[in-house]
mmCIF file of the N, C-alpha and C atoms, coordinates in Angstrom:
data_MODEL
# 
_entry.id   MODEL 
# 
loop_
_atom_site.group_PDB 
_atom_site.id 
_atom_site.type_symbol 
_atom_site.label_atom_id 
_atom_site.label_alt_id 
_atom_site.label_comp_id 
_atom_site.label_asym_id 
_atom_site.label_entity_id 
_atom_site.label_seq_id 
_atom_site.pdbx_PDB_ins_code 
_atom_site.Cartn_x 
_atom_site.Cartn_y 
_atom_site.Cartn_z 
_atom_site.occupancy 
_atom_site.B_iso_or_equiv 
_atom_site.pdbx_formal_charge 
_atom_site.auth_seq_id 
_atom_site.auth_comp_id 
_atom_site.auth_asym_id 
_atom_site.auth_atom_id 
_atom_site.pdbx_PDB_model_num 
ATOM 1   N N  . UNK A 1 1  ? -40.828 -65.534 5.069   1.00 0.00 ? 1  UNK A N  1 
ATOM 2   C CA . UNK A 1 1  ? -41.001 -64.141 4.695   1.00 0.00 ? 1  UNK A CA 1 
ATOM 3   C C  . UNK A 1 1  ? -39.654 -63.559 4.305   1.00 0.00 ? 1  UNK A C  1 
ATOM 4   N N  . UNK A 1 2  ? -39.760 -62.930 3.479   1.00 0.00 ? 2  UNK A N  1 
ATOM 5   C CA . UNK A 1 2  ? -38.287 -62.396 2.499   1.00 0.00 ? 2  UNK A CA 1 
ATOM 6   C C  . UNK A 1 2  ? -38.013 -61.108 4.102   1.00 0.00 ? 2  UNK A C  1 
ATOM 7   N N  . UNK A 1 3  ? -36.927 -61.194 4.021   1.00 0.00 ? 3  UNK A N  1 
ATOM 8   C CA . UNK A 1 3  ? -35.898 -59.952 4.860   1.00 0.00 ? 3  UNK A CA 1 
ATOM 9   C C  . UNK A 1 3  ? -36.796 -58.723 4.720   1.00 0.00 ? 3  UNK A C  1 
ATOM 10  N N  . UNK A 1 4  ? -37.083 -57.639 5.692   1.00 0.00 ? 4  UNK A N  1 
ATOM 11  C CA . UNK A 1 4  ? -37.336 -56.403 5.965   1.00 0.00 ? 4  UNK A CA 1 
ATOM 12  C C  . UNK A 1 4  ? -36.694 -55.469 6.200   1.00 0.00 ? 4  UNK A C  1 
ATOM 13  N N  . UNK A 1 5  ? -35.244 -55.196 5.455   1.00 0.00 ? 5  UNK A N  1 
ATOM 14  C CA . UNK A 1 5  ? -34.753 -54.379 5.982   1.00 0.00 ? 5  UNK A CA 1 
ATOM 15  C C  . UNK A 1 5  ? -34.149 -53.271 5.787   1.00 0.00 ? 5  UNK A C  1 
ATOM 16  N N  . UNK A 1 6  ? -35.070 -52.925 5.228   1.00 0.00 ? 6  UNK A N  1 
ATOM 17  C CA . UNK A 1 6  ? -34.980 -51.292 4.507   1.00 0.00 ? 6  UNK A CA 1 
ATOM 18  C C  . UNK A 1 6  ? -35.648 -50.380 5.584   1.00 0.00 ? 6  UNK A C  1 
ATOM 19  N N  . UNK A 1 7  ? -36.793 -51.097 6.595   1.00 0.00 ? 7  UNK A N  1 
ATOM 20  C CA . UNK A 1 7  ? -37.679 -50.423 7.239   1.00 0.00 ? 7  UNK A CA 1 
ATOM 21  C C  . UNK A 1 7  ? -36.867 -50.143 8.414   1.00 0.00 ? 7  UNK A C  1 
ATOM 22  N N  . UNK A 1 8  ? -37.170 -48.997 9.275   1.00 0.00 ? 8  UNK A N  1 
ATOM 23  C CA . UNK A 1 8  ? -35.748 -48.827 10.417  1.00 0.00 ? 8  UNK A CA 1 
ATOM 24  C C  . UNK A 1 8  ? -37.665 -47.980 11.569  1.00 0.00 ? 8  UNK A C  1 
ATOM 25  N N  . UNK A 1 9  ? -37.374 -48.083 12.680  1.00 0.00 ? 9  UNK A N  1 
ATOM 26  C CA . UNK A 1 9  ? -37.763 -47.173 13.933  1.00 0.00 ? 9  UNK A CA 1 
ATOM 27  C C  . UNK A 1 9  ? -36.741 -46.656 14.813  1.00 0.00 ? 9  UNK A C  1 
ATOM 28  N N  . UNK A 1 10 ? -36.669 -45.430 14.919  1.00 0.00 ? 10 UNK A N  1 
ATOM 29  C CA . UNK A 1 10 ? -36.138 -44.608 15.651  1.00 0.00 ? 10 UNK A CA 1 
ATOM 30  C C  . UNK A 1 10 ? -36.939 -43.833 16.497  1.00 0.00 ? 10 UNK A C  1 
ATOM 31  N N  . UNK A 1 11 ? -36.777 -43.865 17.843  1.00 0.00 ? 11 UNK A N  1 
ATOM 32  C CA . UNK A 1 11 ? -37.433 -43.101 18.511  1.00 0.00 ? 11 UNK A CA 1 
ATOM 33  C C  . UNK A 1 11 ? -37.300 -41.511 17.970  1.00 0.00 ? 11 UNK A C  1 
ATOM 34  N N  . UNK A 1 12 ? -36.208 -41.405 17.514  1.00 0.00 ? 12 UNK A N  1 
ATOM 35  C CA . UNK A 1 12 ? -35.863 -39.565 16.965  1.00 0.00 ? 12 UNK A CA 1 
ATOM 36  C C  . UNK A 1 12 ? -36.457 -39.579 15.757  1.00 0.00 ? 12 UNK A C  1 
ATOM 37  N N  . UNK A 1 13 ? -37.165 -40.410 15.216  1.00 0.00 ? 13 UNK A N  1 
ATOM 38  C CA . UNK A 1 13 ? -37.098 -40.044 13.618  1.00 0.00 ? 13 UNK A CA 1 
ATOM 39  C C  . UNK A 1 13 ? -38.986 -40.112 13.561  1.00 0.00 ? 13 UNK A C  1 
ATOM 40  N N  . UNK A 1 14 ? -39.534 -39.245 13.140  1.00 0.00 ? 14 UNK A N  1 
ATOM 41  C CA . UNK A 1 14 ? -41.193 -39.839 12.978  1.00 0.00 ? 14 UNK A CA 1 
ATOM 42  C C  . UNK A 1 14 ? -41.686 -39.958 14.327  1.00 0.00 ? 14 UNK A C  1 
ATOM 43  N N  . UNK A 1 15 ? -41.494 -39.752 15.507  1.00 0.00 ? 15 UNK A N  1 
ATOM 44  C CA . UNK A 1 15 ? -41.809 -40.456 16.779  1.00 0.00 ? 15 UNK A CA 1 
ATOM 45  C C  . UNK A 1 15 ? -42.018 -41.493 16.865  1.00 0.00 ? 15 UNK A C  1 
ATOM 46  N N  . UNK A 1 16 ? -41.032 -41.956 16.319  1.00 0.00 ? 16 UNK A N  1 
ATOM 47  C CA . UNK A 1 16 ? -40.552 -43.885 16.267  1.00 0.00 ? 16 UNK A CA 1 
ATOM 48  C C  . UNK A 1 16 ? -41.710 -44.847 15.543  1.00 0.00 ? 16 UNK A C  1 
ATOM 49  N N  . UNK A 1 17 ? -42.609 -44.065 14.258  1.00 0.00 ? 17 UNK A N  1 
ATOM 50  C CA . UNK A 1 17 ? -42.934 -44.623 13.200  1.00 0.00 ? 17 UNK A CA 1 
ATOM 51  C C  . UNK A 1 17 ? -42.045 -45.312 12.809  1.00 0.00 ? 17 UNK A C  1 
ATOM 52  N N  . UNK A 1 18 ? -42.591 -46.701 11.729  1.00 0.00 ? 18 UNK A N  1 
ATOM 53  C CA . UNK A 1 18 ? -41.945 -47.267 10.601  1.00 0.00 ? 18 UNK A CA 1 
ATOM 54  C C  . UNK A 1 18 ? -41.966 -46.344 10.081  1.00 0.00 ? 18 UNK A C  1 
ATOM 55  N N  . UNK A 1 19 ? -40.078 -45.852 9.457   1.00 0.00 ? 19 UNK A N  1 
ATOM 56  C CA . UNK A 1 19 ? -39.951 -45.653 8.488   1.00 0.00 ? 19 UNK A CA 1 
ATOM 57  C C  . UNK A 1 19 ? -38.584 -46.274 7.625   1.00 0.00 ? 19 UNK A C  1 
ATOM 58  N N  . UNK A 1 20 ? -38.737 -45.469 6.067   1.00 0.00 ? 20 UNK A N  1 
ATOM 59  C CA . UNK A 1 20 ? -37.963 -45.782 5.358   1.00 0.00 ? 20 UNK A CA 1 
ATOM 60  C C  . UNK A 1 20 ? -36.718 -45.642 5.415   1.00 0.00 ? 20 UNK A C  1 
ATOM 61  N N  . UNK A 1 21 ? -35.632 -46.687 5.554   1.00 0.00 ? 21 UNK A N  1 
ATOM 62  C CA . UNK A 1 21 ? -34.391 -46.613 5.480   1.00 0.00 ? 21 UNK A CA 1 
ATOM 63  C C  . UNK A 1 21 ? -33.443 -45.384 6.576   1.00 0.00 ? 21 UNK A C  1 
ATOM 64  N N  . UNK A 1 22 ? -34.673 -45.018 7.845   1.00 0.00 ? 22 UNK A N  1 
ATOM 65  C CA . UNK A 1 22 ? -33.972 -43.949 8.818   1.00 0.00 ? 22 UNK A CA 1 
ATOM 66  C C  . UNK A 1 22 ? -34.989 -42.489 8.285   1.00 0.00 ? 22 UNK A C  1 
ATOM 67  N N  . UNK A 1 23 ? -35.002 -42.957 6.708   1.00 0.00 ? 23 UNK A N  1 
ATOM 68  C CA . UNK A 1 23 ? -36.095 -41.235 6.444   1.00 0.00 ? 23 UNK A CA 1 
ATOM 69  C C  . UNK A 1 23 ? -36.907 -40.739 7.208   1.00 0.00 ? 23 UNK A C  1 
ATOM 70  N N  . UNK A 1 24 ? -37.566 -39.423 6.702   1.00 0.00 ? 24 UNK A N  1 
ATOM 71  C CA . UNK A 1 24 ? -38.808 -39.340 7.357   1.00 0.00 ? 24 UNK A CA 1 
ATOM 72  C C  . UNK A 1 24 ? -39.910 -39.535 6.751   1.00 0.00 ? 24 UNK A C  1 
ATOM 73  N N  . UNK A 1 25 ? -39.788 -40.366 5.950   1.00 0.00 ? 25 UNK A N  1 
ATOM 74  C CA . UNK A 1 25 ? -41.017 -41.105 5.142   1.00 0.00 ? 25 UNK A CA 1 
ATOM 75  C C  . UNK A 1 25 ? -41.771 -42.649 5.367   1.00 0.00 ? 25 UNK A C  1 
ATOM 76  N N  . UNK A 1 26 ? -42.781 -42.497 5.940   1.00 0.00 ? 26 UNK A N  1 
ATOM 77  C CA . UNK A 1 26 ? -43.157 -43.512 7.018   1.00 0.00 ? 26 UNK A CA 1 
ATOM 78  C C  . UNK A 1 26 ? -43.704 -44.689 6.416   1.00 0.00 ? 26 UNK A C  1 
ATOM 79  N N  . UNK A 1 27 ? -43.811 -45.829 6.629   1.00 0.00 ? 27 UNK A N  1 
ATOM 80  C CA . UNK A 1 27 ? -44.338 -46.819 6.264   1.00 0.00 ? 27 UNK A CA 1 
ATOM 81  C C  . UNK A 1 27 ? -46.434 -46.721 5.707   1.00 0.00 ? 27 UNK A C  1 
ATOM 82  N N  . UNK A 1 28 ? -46.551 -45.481 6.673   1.00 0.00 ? 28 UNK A N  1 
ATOM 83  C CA . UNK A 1 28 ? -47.960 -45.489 6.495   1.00 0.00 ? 28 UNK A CA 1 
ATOM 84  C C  . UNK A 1 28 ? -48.245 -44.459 5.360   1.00 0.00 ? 28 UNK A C  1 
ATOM 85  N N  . UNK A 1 29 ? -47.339 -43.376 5.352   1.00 0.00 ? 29 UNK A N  1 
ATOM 86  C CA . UNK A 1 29 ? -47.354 -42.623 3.889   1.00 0.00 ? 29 UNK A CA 1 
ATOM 87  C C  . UNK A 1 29 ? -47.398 -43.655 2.898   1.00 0.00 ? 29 UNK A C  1 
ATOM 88  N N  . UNK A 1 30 ? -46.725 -44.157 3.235   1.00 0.00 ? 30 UNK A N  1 
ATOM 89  C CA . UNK A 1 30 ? -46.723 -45.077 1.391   1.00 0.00 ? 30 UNK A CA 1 
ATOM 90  C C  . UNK A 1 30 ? -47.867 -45.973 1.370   1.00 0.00 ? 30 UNK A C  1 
ATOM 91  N N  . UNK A 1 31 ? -48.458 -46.448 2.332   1.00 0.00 ? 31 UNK A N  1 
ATOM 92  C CA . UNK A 1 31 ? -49.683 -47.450 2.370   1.00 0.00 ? 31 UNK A CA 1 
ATOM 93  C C  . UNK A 1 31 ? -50.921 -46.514 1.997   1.00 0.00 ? 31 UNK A C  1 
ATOM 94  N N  . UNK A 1 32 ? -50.938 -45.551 2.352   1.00 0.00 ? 32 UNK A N  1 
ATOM 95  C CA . UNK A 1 32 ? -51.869 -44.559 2.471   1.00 0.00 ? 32 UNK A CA 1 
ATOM 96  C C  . UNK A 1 32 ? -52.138 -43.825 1.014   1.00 0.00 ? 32 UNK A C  1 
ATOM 97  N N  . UNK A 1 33 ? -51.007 -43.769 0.229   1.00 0.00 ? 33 UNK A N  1 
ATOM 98  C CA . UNK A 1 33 ? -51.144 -42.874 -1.175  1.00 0.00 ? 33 UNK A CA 1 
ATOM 99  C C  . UNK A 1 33 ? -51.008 -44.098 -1.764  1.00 0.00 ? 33 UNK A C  1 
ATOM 100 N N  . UNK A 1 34 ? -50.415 -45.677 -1.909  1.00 0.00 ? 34 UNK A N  1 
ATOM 101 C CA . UNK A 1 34 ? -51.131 -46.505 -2.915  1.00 0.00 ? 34 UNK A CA 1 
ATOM 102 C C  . UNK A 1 34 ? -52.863 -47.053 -2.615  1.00 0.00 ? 34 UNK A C  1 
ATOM 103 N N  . UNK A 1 35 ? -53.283 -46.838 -1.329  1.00 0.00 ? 35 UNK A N  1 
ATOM 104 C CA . UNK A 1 35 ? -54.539 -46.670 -1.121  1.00 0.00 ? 35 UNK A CA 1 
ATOM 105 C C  . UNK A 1 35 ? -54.975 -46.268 -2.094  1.00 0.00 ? 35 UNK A C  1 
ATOM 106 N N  . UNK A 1 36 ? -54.443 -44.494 -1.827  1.00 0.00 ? 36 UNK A N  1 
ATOM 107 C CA . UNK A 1 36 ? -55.353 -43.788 -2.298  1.00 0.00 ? 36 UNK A CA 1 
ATOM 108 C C  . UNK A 1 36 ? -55.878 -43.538 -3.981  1.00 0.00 ? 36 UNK A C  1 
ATOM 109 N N  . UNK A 1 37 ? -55.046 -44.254 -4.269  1.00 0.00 ? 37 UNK A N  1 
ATOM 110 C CA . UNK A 1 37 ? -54.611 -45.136 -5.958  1.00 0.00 ? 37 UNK A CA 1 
ATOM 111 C C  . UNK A 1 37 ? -53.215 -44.326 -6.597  1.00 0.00 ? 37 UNK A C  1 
ATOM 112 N N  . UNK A 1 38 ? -52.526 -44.113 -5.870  1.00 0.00 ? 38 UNK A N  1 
ATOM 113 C CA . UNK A 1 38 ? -51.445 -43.882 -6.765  1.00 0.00 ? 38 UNK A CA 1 
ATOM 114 C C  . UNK A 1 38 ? -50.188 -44.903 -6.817  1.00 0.00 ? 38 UNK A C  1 
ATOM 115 N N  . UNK A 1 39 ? -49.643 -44.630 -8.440  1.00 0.00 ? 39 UNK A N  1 
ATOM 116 C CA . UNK A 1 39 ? -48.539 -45.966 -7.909  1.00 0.00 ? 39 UNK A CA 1 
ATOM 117 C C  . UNK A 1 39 ? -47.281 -45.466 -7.624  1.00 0.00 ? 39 UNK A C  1 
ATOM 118 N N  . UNK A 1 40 ? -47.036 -46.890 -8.026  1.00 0.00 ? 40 UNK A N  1 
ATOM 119 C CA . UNK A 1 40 ? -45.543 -46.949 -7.436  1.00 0.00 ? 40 UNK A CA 1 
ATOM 120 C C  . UNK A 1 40 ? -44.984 -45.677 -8.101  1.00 0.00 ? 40 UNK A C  1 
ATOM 121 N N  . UNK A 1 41 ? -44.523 -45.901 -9.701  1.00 0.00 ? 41 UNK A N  1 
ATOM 122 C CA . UNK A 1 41 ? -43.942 -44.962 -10.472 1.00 0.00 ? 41 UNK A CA 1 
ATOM 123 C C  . UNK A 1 41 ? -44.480 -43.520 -10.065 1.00 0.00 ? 41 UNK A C  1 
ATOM 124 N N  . UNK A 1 42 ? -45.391 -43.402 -9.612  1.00 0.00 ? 42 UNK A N  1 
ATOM 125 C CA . UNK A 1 42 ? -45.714 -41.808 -9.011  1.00 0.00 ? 42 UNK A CA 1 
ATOM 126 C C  . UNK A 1 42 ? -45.287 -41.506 -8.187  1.00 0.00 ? 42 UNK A C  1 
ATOM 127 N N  . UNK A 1 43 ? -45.182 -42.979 -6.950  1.00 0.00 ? 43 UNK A N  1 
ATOM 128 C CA . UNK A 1 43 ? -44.231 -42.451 -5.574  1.00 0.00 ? 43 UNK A CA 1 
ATOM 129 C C  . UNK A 1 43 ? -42.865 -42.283 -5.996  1.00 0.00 ? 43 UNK A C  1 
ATOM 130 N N  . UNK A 1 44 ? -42.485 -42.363 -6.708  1.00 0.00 ? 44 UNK A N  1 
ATOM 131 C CA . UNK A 1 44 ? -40.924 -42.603 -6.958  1.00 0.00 ? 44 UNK A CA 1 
ATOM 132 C C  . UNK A 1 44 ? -40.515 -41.456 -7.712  1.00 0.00 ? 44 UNK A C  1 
ATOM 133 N N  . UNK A 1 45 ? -41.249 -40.987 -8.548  1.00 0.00 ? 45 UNK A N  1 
ATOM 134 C CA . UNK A 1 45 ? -41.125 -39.700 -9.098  1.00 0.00 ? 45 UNK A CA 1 
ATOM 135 C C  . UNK A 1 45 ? -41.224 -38.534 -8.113  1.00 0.00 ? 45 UNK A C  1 
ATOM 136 N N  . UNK A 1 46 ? -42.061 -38.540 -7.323  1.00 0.00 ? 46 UNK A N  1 
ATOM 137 C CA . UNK A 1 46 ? -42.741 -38.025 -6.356  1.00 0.00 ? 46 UNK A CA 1 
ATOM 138 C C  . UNK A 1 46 ? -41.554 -37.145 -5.148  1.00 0.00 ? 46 UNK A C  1 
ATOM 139 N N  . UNK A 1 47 ? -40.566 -38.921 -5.174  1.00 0.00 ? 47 UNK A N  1 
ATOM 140 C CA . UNK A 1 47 ? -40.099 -38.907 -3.892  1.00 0.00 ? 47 UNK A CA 1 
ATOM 141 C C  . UNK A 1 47 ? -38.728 -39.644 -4.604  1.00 0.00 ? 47 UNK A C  1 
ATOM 142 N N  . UNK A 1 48 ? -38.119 -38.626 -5.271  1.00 0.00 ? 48 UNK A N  1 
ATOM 143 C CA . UNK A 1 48 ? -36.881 -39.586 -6.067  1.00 0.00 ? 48 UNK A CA 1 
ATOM 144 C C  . UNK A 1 48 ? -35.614 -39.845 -4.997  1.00 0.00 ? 48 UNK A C  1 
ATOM 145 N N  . UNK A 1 49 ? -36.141 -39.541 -3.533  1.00 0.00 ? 49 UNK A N  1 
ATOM 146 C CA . UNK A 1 49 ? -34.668 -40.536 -3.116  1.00 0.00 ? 49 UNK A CA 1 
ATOM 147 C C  . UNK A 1 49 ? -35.241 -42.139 -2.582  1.00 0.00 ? 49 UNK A C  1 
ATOM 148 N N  . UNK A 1 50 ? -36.658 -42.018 -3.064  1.00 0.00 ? 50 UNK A N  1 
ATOM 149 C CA . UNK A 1 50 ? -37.116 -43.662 -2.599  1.00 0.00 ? 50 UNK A CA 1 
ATOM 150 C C  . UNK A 1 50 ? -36.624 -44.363 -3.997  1.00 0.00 ? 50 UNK A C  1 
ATOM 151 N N  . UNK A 1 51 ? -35.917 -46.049 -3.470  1.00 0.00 ? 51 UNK A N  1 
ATOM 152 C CA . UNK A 1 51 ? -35.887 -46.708 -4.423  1.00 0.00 ? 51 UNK A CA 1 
ATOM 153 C C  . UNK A 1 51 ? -37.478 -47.801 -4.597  1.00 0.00 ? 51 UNK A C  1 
ATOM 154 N N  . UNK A 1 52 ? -37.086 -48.447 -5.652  1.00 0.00 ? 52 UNK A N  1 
ATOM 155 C CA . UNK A 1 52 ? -39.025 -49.257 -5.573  1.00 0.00 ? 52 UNK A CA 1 
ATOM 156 C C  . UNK A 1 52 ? -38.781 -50.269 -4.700  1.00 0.00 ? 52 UNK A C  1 
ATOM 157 N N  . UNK A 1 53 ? -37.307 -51.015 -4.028  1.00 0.00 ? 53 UNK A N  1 
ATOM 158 C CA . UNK A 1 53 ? -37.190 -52.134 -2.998  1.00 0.00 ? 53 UNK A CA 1 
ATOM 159 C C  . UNK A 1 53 ? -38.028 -51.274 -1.983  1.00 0.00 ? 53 UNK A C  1 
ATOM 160 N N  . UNK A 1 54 ? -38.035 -50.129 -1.928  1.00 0.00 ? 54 UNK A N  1 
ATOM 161 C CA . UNK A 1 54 ? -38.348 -49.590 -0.373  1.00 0.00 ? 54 UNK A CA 1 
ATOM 162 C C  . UNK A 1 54 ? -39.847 -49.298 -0.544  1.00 0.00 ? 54 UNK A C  1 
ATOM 163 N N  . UNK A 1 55 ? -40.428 -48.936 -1.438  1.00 0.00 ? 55 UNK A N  1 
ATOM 164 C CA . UNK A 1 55 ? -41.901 -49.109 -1.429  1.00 0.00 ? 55 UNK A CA 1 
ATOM 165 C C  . UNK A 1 55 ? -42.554 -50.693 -1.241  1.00 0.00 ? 55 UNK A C  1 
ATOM 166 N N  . UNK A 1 56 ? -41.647 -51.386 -1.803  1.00 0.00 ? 56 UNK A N  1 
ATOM 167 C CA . UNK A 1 56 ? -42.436 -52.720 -1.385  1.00 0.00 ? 56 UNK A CA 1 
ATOM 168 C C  . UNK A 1 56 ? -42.205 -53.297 -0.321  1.00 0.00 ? 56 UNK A C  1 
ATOM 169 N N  . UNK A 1 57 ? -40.624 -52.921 0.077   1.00 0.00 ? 57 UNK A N  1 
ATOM 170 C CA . UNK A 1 57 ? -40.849 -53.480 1.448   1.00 0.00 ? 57 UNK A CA 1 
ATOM 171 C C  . UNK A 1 57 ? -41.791 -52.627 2.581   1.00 0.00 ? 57 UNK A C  1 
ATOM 172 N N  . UNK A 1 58 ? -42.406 -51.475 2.391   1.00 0.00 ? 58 UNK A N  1 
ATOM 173 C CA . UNK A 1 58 ? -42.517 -50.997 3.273   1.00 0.00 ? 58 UNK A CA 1 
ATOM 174 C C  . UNK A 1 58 ? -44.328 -52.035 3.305   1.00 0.00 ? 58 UNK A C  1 
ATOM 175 N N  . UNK A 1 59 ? -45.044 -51.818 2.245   1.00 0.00 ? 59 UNK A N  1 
ATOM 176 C CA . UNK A 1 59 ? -45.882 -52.852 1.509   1.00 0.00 ? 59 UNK A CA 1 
ATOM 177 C C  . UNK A 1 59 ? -46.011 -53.816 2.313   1.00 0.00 ? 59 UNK A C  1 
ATOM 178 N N  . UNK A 1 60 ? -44.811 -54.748 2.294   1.00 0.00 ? 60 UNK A N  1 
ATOM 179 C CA . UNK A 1 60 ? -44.703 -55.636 2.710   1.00 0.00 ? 60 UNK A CA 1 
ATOM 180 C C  . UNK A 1 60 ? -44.787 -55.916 4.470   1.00 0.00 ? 60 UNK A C  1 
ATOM 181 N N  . UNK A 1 61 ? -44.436 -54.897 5.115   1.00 0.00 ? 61 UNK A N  1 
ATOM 182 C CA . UNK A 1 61 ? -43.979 -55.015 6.024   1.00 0.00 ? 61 UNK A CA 1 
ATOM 183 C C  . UNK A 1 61 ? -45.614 -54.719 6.741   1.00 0.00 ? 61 UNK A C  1 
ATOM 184 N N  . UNK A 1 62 ? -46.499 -53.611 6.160   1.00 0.00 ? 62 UNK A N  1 
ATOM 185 C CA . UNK A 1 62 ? -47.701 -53.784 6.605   1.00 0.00 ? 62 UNK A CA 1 
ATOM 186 C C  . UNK A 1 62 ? -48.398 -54.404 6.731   1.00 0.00 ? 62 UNK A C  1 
ATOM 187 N N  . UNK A 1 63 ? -48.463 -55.129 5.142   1.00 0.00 ? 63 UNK A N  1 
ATOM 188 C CA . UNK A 1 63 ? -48.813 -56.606 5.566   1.00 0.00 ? 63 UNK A CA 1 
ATOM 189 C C  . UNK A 1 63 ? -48.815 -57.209 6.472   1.00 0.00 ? 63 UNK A C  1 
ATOM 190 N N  . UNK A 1 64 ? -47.392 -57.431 6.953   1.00 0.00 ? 64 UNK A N  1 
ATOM 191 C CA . UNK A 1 64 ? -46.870 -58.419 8.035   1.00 0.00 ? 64 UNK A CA 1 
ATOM 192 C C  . UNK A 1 64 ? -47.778 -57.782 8.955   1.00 0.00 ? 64 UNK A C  1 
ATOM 193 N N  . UNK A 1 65 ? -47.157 -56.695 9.584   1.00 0.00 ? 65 UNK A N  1 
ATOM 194 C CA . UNK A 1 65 ? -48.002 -56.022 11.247  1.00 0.00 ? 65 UNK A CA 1 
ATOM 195 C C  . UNK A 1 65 ? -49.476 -56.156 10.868  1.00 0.00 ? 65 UNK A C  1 
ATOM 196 N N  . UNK A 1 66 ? -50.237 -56.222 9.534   1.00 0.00 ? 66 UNK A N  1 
ATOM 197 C CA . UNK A 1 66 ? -51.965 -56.256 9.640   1.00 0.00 ? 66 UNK A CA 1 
ATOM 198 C C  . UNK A 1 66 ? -52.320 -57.553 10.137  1.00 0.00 ? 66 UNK A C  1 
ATOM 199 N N  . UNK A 1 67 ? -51.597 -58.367 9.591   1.00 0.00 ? 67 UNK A N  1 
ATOM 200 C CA . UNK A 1 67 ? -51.589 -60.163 10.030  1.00 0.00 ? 67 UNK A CA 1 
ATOM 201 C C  . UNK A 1 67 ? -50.939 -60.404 11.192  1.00 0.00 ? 67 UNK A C  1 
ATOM 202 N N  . UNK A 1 68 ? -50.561 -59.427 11.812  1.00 0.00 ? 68 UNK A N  1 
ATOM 203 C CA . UNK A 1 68 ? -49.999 -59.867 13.272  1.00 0.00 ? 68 UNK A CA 1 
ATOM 204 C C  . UNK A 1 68 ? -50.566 -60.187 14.645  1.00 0.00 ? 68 UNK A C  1 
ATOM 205 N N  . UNK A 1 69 ? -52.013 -59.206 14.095  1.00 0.00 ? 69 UNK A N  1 
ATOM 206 C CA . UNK A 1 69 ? -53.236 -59.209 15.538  1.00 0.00 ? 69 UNK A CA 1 
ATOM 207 C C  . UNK A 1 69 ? -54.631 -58.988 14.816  1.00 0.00 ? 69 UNK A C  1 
ATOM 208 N N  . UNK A 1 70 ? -55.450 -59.612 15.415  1.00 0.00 ? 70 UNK A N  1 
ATOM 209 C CA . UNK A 1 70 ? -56.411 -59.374 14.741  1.00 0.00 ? 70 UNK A CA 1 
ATOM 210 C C  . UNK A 1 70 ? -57.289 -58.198 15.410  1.00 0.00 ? 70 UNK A C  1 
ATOM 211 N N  . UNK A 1 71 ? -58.118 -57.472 14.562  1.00 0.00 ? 71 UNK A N  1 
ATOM 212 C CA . UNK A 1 71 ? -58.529 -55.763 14.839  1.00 0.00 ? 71 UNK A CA 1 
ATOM 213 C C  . UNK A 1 71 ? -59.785 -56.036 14.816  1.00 0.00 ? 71 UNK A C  1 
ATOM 214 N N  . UNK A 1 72 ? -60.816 -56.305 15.455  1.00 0.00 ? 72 UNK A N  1 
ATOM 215 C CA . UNK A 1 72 ? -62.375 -56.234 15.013  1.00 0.00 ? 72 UNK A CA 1 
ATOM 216 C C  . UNK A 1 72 ? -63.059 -54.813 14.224  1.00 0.00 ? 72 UNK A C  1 
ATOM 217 N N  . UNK A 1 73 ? -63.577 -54.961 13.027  1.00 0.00 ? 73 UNK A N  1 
ATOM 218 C CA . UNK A 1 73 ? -63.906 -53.881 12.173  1.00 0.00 ? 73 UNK A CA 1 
ATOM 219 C C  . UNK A 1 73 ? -65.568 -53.667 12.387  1.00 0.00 ? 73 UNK A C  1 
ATOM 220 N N  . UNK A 1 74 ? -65.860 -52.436 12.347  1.00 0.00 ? 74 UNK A N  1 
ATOM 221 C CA . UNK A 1 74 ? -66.926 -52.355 12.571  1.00 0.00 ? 74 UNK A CA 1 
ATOM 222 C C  . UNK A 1 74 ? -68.124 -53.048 11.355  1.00 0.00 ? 74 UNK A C  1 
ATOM 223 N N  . UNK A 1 75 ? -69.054 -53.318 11.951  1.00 0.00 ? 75 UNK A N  1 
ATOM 224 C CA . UNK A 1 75 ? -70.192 -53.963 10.779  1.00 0.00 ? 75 UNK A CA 1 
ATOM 225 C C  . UNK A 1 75 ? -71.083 -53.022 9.727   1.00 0.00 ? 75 UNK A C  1 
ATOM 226 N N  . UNK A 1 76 ? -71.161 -53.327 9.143   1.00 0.00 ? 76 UNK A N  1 
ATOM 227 C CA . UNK A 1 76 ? -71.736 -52.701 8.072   1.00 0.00 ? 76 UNK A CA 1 
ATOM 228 C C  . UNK A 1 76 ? -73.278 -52.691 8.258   1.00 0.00 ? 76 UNK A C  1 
# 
């Protein structure tokens, strides 16, 4: 797995959310608005002190923690 380390937790920052680079822009904001279909180039416009390494790592990093435990989802 490529390096993570743009992503920082601070107990002072977010109440010790992943976030970006110490910001207060959390790992789950950004998972949450490319959800919600917006892209990258919108977050970045959006939020011009994010660079695009930090949207993907943050991306990335969810990844990682979704594959870390498995969550039983409810049935359809």
């Amino acid at each position: 797995m490529e390096a993570i380390n743009r992503i920082t937790q601070q107990p002072g920052v977010m109440g010790g959310k992943a976030c970006v680079r110490g910001m207060r822009v959390t790992v789950g904001m950004i998972v949450g608005q490319i959800a919600a279909g917006r892209s990258t180039d919108e977050l970045l416009a959006e939020y011009p002190y994010l660079e695009r390494e930090d949207i993907l790592q943050a991306l990335r990093y969810a990844a990682w923690r979704a594959e870390e435990r498995e969550v039983e989802l409810a049935r359809a």
